[in-house]
C-alpha positions in Angstrom: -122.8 -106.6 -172.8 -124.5 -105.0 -175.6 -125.6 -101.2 -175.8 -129.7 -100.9 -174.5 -132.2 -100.4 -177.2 -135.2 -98.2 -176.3 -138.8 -99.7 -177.2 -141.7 -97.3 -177.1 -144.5 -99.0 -175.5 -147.9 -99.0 -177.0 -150.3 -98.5 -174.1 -151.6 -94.4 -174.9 -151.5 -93.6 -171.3 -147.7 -94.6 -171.1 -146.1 -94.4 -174.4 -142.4 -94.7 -172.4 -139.3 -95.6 -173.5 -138.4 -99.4 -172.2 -134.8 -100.2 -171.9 -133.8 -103.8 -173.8 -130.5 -105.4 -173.5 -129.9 -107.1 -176.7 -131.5 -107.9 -180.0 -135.1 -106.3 -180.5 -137.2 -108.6 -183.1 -140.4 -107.1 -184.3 -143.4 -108.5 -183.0 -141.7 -110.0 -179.8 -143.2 -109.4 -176.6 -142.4 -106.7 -173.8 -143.5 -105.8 -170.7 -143.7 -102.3 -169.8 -141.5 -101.1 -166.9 -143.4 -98.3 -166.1 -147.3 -99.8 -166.3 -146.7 -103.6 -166.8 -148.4 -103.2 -170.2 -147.9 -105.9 -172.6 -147.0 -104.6 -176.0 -144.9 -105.7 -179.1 -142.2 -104.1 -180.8 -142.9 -102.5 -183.8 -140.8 -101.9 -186.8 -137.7 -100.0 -186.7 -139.6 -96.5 -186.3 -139.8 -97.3 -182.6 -136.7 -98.6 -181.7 -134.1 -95.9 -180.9 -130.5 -97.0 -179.8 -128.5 -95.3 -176.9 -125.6 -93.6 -177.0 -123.3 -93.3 -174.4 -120.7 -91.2 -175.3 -119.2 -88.1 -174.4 -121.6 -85.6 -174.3 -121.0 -81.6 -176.0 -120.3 -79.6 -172.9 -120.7 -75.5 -173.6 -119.1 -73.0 -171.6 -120.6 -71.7 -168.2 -122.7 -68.6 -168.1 -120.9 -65.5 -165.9 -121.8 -65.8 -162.1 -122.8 -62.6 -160.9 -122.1 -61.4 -157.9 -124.6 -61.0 -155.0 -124.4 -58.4 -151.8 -124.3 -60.1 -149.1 -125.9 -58.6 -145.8 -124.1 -57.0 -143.4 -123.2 -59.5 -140.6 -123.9 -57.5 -137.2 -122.8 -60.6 -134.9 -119.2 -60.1 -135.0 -118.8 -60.2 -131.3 -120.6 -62.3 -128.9 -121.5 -60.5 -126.0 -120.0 -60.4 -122.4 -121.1 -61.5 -119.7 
């Protein structure tokens, strides 16, 4: 299976990318995921591909250390 192609759709209250598995063709028509809007793919402008690779991981920020309160329950009582 082929890498999914994002399609912006057109409608101004969604503009939202649509997943499409396959080849996009310009003036085809899509429905909208997200509203149901039917809209046609533009030119290439719109159409971004997805990449799935390995994505640039940085290095952790320190942890700092919190106080903890003191626990006062260390013994149950007796009865």
């Amino acid at each position: 299976m082929s890498s999914p192609v994002n399609v912006k759709c057109s409608n101004p209250g969604c503009g939202k990318l649509n997943p499409v598995y396959g080849d996009v063709f310009p003036g085809r028509e899509y429905t909208c995921v997200f509203c149901g809007h039917l809209f046609k793919a533009q030119p290439k402008s719109d159409v971004e591909t997805v990449d799935k690779g390995k994505r640039a991981r940085g290095k952790k920020p320190p942890r700092r250390k919190e106080s903890r309160p003191q626990n006062r329950n260390m013994r149950k009582p007796l009865l």
